[in-house]
PDB file of N, CA, C and O in Angstrom:
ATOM      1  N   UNK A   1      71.406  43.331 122.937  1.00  0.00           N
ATOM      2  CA  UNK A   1      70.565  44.149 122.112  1.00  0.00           C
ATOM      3  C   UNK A   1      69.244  44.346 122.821  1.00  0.00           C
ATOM      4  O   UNK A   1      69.090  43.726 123.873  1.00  0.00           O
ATOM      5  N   UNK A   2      68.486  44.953 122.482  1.00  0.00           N
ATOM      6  CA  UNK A   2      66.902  45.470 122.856  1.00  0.00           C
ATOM      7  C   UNK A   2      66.243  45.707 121.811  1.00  0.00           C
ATOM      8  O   UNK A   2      66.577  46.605 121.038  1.00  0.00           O
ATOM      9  N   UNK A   3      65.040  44.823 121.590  1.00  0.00           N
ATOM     10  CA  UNK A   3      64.238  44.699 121.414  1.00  0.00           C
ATOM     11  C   UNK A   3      62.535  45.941 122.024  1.00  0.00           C
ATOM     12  O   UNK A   3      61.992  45.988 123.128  1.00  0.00           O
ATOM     13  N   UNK A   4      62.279  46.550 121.013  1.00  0.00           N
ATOM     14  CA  UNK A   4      61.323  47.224 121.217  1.00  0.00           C
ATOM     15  C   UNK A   4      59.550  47.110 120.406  1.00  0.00           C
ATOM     16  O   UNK A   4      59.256  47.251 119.219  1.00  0.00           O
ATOM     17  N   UNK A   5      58.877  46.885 121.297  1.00  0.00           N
ATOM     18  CA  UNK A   5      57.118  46.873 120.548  1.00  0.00           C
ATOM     19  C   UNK A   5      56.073  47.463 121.625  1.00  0.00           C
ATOM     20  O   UNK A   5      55.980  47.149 122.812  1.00  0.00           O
ATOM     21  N   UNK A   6      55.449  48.232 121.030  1.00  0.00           N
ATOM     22  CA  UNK A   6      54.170  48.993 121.607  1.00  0.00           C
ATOM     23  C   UNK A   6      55.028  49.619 123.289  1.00  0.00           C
ATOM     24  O   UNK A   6      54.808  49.281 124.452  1.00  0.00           O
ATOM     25  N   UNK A   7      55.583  50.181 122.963  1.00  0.00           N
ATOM     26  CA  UNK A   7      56.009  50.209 124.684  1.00  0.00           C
ATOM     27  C   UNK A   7      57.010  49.132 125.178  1.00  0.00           C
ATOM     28  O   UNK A   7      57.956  49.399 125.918  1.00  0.00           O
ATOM     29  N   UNK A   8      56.785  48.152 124.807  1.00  0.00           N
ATOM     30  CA  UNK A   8      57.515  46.756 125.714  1.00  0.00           C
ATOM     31  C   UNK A   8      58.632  46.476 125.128  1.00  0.00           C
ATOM     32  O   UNK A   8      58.714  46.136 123.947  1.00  0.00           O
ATOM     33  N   UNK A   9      59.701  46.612 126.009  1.00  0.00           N
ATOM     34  CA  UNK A   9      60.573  46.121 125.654  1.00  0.00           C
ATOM     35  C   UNK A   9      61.544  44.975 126.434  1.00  0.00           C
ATOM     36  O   UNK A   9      61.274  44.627 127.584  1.00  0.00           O
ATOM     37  N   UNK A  10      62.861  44.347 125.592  1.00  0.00           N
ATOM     38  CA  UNK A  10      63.030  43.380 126.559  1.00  0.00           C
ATOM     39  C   UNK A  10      64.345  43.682 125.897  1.00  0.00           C
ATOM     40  O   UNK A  10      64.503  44.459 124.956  1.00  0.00           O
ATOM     41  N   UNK A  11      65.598  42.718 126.720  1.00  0.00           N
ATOM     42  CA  UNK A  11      66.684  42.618 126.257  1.00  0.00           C
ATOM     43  C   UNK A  11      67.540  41.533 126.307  1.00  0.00           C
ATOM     44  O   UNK A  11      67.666  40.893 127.351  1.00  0.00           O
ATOM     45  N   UNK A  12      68.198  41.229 125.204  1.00  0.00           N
ATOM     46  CA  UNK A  12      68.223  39.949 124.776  1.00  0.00           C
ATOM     47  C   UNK A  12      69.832  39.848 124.595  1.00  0.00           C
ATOM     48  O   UNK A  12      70.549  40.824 124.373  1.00  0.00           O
ATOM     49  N   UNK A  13      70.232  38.667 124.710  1.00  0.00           N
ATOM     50  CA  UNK A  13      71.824  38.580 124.378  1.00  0.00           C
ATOM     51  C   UNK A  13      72.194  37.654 123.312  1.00  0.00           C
ATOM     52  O   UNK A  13      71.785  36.532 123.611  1.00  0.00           O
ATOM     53  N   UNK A  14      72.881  37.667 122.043  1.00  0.00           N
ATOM     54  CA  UNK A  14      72.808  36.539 120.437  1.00  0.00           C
ATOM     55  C   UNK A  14      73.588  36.969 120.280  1.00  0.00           C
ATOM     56  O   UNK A  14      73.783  38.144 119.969  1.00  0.00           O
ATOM     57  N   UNK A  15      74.766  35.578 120.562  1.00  0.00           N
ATOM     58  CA  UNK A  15      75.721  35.473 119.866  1.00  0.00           C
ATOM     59  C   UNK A  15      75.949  34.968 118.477  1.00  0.00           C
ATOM     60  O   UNK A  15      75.275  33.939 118.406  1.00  0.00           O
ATOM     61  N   UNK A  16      76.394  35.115 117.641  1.00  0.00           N
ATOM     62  CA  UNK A  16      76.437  35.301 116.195  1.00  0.00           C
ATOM     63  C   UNK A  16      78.436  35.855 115.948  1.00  0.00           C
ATOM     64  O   UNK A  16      79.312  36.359 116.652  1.00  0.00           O
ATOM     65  N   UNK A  17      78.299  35.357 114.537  1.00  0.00           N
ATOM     66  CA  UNK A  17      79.325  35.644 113.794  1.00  0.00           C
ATOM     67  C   UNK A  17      79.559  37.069 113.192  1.00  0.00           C
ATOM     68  O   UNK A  17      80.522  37.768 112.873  1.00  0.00           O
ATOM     69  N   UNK A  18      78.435  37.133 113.195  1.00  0.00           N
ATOM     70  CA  UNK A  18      78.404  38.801 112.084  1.00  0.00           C
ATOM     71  C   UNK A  18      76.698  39.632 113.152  1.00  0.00           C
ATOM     72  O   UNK A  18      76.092  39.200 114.133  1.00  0.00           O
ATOM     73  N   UNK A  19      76.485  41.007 112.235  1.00  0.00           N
ATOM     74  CA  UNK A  19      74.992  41.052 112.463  1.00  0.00           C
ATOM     75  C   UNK A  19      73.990  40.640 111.392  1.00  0.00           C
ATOM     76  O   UNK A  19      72.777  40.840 111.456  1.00  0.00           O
ATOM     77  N   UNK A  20      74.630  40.056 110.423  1.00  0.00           N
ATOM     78  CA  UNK A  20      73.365  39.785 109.794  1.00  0.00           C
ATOM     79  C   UNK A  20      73.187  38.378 110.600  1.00  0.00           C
ATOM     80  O   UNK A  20      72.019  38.124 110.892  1.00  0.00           O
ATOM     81  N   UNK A  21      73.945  37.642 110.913  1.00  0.00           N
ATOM     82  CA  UNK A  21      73.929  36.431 111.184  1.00  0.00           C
ATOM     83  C   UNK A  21      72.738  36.305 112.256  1.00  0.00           C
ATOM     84  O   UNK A  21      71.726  35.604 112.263  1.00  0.00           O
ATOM     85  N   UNK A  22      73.527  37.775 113.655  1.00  0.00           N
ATOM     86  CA  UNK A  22      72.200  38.209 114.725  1.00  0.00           C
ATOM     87  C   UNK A  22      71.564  38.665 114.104  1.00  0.00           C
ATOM     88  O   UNK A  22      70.572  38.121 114.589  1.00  0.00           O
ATOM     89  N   UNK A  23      71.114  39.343 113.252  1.00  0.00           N
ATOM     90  CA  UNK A  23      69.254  39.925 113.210  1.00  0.00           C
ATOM     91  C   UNK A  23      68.481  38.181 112.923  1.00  0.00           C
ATOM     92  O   UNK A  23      67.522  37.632 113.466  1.00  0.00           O
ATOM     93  N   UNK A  24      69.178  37.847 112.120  1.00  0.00           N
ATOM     94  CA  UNK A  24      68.789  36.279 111.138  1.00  0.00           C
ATOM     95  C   UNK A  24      67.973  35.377 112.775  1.00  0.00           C
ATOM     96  O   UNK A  24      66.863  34.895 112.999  1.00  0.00           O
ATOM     97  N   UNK A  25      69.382  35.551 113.676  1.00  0.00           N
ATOM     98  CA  UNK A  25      68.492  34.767 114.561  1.00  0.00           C
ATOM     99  C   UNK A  25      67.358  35.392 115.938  1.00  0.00           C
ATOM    100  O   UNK A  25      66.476  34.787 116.548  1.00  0.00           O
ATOM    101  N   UNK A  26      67.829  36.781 116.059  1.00  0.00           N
ATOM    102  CA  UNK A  26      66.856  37.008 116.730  1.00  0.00           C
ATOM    103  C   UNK A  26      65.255  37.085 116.242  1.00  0.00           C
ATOM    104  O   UNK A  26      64.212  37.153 116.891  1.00  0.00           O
ATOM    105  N   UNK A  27      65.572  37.039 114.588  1.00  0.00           N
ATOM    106  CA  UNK A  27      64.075  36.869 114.087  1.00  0.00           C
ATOM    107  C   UNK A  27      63.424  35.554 114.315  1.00  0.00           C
ATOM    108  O   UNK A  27      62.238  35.320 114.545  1.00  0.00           O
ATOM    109  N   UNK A  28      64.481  34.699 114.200  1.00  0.00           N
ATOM    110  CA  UNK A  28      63.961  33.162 114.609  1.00  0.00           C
ATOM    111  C   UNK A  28      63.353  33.246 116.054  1.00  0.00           C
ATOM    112  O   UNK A  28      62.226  33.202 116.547  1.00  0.00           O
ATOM    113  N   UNK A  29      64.549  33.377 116.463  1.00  0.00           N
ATOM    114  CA  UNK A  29      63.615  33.406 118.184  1.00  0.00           C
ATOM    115  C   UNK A  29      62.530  34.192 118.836  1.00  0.00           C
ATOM    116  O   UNK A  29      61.697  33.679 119.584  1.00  0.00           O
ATOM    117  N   UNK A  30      62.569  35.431 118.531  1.00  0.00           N
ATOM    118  CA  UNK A  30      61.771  36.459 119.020  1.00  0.00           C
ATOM    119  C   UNK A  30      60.914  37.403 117.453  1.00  0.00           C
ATOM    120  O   UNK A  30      60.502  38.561 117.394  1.00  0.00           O
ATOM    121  N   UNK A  31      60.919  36.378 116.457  1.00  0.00           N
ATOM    122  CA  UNK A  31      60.074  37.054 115.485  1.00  0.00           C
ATOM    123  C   UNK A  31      58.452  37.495 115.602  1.00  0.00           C
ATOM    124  O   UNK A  31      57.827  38.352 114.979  1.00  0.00           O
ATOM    125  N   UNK A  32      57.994  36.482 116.743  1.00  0.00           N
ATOM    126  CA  UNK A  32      56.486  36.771 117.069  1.00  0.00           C
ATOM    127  C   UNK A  32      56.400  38.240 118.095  1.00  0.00           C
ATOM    128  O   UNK A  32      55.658  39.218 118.188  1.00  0.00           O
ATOM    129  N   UNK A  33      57.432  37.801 118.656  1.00  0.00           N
ATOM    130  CA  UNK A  33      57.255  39.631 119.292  1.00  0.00           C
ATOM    131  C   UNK A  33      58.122  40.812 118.037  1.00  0.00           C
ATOM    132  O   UNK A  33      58.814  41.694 118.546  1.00  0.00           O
ATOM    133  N   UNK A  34      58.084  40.789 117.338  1.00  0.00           N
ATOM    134  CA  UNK A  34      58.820  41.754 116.143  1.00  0.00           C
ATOM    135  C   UNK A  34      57.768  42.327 115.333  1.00  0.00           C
ATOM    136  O   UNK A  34      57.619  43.521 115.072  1.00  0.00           O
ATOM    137  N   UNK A  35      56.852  41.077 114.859  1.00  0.00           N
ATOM    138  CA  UNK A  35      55.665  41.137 114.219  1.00  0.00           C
ATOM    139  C   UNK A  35      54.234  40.636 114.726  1.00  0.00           C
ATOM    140  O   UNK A  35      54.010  39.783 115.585  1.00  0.00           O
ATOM    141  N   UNK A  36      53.052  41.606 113.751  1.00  0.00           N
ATOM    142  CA  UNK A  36      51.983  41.493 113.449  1.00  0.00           C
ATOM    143  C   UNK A  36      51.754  39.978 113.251  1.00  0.00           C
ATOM    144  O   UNK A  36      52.662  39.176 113.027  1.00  0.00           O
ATOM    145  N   UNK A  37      50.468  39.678 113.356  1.00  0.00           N
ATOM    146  CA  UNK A  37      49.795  38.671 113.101  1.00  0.00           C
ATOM    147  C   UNK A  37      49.654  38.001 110.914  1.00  0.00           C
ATOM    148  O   UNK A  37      49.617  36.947 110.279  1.00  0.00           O
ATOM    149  N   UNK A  38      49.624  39.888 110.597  1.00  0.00           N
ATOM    150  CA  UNK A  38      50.237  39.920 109.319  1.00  0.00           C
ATOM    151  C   UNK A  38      51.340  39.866 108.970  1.00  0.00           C
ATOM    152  O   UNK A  38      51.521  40.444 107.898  1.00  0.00           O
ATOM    153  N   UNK A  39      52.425  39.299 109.512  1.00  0.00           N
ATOM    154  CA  UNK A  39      54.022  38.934 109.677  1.00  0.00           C
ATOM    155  C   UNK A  39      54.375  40.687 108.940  1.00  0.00           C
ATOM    156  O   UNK A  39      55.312  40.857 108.159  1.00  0.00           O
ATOM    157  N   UNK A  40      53.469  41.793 109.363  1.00  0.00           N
ATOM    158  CA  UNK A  40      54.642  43.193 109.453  1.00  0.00           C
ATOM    159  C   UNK A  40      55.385  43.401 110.243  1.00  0.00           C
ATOM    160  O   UNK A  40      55.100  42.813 111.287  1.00  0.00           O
ATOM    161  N   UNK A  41      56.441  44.099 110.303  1.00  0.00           N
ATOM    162  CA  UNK A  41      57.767  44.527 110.945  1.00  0.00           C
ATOM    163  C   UNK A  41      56.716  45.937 111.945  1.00  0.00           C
ATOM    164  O   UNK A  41      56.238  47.049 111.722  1.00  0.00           O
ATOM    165  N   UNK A  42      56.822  44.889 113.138  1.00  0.00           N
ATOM    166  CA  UNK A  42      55.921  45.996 114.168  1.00  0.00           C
ATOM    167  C   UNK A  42      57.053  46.945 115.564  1.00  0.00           C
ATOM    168  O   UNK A  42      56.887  47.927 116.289  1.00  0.00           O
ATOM    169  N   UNK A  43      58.055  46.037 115.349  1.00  0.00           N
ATOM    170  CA  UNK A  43      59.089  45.821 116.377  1.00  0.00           C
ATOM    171  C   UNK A  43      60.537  46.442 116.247  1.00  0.00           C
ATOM    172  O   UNK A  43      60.841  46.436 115.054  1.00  0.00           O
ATOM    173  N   UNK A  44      61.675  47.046 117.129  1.00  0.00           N
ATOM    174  CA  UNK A  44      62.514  47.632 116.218  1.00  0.00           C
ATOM    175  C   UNK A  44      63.946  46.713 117.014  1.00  0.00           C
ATOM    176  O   UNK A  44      64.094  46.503 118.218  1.00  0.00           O
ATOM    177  N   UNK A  45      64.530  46.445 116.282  1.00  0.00           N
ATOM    178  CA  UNK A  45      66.153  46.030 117.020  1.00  0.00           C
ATOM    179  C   UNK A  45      67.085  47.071 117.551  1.00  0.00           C
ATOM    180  O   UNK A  45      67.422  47.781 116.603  1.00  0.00           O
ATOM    181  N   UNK A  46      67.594  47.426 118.565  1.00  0.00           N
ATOM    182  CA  UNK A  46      68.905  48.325 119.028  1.00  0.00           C
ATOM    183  C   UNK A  46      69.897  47.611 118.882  1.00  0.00           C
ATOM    184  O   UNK A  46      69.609  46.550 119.437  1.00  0.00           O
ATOM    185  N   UNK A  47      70.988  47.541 118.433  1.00  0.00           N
ATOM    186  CA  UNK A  47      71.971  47.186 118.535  1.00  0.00           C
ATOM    187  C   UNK A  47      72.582  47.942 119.878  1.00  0.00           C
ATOM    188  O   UNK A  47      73.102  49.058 119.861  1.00  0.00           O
ATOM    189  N   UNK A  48      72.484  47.465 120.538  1.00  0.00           N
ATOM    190  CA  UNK A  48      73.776  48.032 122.006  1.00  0.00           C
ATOM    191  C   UNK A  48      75.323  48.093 121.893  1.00  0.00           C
ATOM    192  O   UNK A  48      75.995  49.043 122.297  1.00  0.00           O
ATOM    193  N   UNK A  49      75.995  46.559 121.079  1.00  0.00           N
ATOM    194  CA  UNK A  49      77.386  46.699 121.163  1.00  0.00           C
ATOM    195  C   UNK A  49      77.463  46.150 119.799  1.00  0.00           C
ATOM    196  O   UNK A  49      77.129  44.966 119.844  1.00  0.00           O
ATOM    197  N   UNK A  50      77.769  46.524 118.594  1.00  0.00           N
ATOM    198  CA  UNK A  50      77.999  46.500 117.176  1.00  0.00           C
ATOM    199  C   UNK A  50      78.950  44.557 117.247  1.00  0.00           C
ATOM    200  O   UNK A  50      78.525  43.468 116.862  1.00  0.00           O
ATOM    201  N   UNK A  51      80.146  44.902 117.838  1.00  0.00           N
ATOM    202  CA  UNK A  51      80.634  43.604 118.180  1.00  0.00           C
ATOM    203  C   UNK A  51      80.972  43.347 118.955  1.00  0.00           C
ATOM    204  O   UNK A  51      81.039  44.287 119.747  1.00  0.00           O
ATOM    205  N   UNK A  52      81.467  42.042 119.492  1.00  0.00           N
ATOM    206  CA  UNK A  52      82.198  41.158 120.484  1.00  0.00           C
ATOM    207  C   UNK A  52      83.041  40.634 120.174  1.00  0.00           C
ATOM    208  O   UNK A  52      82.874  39.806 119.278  1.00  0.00           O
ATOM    209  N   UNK A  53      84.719  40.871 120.870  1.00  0.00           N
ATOM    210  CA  UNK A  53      85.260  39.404 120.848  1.00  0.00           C
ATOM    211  C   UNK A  53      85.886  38.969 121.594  1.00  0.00           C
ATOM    212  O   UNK A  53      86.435  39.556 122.526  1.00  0.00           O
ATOM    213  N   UNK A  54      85.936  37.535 121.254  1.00  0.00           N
ATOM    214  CA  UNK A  54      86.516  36.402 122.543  1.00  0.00           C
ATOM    215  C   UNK A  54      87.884  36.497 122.364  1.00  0.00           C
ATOM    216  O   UNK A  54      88.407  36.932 121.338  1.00  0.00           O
ATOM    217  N   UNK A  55      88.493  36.085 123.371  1.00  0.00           N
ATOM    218  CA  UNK A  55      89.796  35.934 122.979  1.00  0.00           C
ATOM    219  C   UNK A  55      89.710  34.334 124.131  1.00  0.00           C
ATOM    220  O   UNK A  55      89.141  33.991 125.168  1.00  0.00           O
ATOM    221  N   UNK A  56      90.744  33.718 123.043  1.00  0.00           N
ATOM    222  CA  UNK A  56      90.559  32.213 123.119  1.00  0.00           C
ATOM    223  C   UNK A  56      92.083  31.824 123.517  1.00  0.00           C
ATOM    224  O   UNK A  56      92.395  30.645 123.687  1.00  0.00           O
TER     225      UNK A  56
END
Protein backbone atom coordinates (compact mmCIF):
# COMPACT_ATOMS: atom_id res chain seq x y z
CA UNK A 1 0.00 0.00 0.00
CA UNK A 2 1.07 3.82 -0.09
CA UNK A 3 0.73 5.98 2.14
CA UNK A 4 0.31 9.70 1.21
CA UNK A 5 0.88 13.38 3.31
CA UNK A 6 1.76 16.87 2.17
CA UNK A 7 3.59 15.54 -0.86
CA UNK A 8 5.44 12.63 0.97
CA UNK A 9 4.88 9.61 0.41
CA UNK A 10 6.11 6.16 1.37
CA UNK A 11 5.23 2.56 0.81
CA UNK A 12 4.54 0.12 3.10
CA UNK A 13 3.81 -3.69 3.10
CA UNK A 14 0.82 -5.19 6.17
CA UNK A 15 -0.01 -8.24 6.25
CA UNK A 16 -3.40 -8.71 7.77
CA UNK A 17 -6.38 -11.00 7.51
CA UNK A 18 -8.87 -8.70 6.02
CA UNK A 19 -8.54 -4.68 5.23
CA UNK A 20 -10.05 -3.59 8.05
CA UNK A 21 -7.68 -5.64 9.97
CA UNK A 22 -4.77 -3.55 7.56
CA UNK A 23 -6.04 -0.06 7.89
CA UNK A 24 -6.40 -1.08 11.97
CA UNK A 25 -2.70 -1.69 11.80
CA UNK A 26 -1.21 0.61 9.59
CA UNK A 27 -2.83 3.22 11.88
CA UNK A 28 -0.94 1.69 14.73
CA UNK A 29 2.24 1.87 13.06
CA UNK A 30 2.29 4.80 10.85
CA UNK A 31 -0.67 6.81 12.55
CA UNK A 32 1.73 9.81 13.37
CA UNK A 33 2.45 10.21 9.76
CA UNK A 34 -1.54 9.93 8.86
CA UNK A 35 -2.25 12.62 11.35
CA UNK A 36 -2.17 16.14 12.73
CA UNK A 37 -0.88 16.91 15.99
CA UNK A 38 -4.84 17.30 16.49
CA UNK A 39 -5.08 13.45 15.77
CA UNK A 40 -7.03 14.75 12.16
CA UNK A 41 -6.97 12.41 9.27
CA UNK A 42 -4.19 14.49 7.30
CA UNK A 43 -2.93 11.42 5.32
CA UNK A 44 -4.60 9.13 2.67
CA UNK A 45 -4.17 5.12 2.31
CA UNK A 46 -3.92 3.50 -1.45
CA UNK A 47 -4.68 0.28 -1.41
CA UNK A 48 -2.35 -1.21 -4.29
CA UNK A 49 -3.48 -4.97 -4.13
CA UNK A 50 -7.12 -5.35 -2.41
CA UNK A 51 -5.78 -9.04 -1.44
CA UNK A 52 -3.19 -11.65 -1.02
CA UNK A 53 -2.96 -15.19 -0.85
CA UNK A 54 -0.62 -17.72 0.40
CA UNK A 55 -0.86 -20.90 -0.59
CA UNK A 56 0.48 -23.21 2.12
Amino acid sequence: MKLERNGETIQVVVIAKNLENMDRQVYRLYGTFLTDEKVKDVGTIFHLRKSLYLLM
